[in-house]
C-alpha positions as CSV (number, residue, x, y, z in Angstrom):
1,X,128.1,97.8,72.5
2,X,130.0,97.7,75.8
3,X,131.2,101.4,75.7
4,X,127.1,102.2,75.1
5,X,126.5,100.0,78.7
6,X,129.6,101.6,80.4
7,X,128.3,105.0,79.8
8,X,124.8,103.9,80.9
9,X,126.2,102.9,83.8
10,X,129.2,106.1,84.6
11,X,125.8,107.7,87.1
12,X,125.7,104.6,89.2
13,X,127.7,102.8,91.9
14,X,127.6,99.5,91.9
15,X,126.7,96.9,95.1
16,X,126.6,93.0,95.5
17,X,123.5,91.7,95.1
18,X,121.8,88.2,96.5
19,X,124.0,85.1,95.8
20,X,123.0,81.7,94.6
21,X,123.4,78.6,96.8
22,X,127.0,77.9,94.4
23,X,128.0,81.4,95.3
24,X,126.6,83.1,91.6
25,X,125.4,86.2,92.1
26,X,121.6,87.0,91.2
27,X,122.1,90.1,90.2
28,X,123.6,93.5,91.1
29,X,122.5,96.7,92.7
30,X,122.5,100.2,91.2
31,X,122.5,103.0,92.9
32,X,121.8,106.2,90.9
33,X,123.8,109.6,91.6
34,X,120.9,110.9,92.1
35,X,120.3,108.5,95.2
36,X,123.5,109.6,96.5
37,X,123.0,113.3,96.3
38,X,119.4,112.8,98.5
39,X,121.0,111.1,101.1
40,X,123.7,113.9,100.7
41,X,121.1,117.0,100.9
42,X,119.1,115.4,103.6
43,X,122.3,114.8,105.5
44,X,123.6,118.3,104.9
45,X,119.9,119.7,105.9
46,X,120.1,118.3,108.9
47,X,122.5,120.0,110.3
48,X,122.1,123.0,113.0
49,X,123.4,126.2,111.1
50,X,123.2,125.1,107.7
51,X,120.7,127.6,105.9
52,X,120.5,125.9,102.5
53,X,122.2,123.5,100.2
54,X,123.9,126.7,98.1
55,X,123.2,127.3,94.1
56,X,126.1,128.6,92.1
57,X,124.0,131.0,89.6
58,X,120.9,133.2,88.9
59,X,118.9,129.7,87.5
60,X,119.8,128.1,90.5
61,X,118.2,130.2,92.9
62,X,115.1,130.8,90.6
63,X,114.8,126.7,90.4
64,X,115.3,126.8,94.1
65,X,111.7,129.3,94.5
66,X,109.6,126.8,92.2
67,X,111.1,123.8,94.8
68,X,113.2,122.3,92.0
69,X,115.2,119.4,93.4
70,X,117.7,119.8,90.3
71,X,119.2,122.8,91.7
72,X,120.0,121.2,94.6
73,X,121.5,118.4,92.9
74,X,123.6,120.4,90.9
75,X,125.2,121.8,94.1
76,X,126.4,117.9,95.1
77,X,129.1,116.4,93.2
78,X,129.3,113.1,93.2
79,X,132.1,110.8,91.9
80,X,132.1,107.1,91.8
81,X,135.4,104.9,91.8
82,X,134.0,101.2,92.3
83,X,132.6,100.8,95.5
84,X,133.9,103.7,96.9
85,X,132.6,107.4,96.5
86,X,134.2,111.1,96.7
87,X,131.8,113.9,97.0
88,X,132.0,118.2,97.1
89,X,128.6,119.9,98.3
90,X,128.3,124.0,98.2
91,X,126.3,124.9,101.2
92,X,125.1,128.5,102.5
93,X,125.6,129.1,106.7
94,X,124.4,131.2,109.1
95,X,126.1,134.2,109.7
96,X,127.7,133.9,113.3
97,X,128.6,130.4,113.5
98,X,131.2,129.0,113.4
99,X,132.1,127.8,109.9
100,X,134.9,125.2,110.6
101,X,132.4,123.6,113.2
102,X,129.7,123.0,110.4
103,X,131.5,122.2,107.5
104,X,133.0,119.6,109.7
105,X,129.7,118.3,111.0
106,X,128.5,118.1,107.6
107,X,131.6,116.1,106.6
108,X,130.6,113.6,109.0
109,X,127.0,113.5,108.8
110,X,127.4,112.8,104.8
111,X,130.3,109.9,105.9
112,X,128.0,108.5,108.4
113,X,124.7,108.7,106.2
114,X,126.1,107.0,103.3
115,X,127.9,104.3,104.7
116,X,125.0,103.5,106.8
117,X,122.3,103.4,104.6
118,X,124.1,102.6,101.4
119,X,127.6,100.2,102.6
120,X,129.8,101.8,100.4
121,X,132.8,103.9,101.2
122,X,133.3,107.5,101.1
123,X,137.1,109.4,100.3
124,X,136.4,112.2,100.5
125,X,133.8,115.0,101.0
126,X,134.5,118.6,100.4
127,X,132.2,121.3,101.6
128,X,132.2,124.5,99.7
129,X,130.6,127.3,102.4
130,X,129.4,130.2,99.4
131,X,127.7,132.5,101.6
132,X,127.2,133.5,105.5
133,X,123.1,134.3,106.0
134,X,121.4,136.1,108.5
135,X,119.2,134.4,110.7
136,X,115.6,134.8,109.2
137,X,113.2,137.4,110.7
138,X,110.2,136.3,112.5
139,X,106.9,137.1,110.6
140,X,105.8,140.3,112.8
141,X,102.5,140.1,114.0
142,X,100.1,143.3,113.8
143,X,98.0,143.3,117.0
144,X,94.4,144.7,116.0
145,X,92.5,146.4,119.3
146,X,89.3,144.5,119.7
147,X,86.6,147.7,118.5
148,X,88.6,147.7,115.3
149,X,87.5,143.7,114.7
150,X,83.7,144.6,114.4
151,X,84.4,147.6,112.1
């Protein structure tokens, strides 16, 4: 029975919850990888130069067109050691930046978000940049002469 609740369990990371007058605890907190990973894509997202969080395959970039969030999570690893958490995100940059300026402003944004918002303690995050983009074109608009208009 307990290896059944400690694989139920692997996904989350743990944090104190309220304690009794005698000092008991409650209950406990659970937060869910997948809580992790939006507070890491909104983090990463946030960042000036970042283009996208990156997919690693064909599926990826197709689940990315529909607005499928599971890509995305796929491209943030998280791993959870108690209390504290290490995690490796694959972002896409654009091209012409500078590349060891964002990754490292990513690090800290992630470092900052999640001990912030969430009090537990990150190791580690490494940033995997997979692709340089351009910067995106402007729609172009077509100017129509005002005699054409009531044609």
């Amino acid at each position: 029975m307990k290896q059944i609740m400690k694989k139920q369990y692997e996904n989350f990371a743990t944090l104190p919850g309220v304690q009794k007058p005698d000092g008991e605890p409650v209950g406990s907190i659970l937060l869910h990888e997948g809580t992790i990973a939006t507070i890491v894509r909104r983090s990463v997202l946030s960042v000036e130069g970042v283009t996208r969080i990156s997919g690693s395959s064909f599926i990826d970039n197709i689940a990315e067109l529909v607005g499928s969030k599971k890509m995305q999570d796929r491209s943030v690893t998280i791993r959870f050691d108690g209390d504290k958490l290490s995690i490796e995100v694959s972002i896409n940059i654009l091209f012409g930046k500078s590349i060891r300026e964002i990754a490292a402003t990513v690090q800290q944004r992630i470092v900052d978000n999640i001990q912030k918002i969430t009090g537990l303690t990150v190791t580690g995050v490494n940033v995997s940049v997979c692709e340089l983009e351009d910067m995106p074109e402007p729609p172009v608009r077509q100017c129509v002469e005002p005699d054409q208009e009531k044609q």
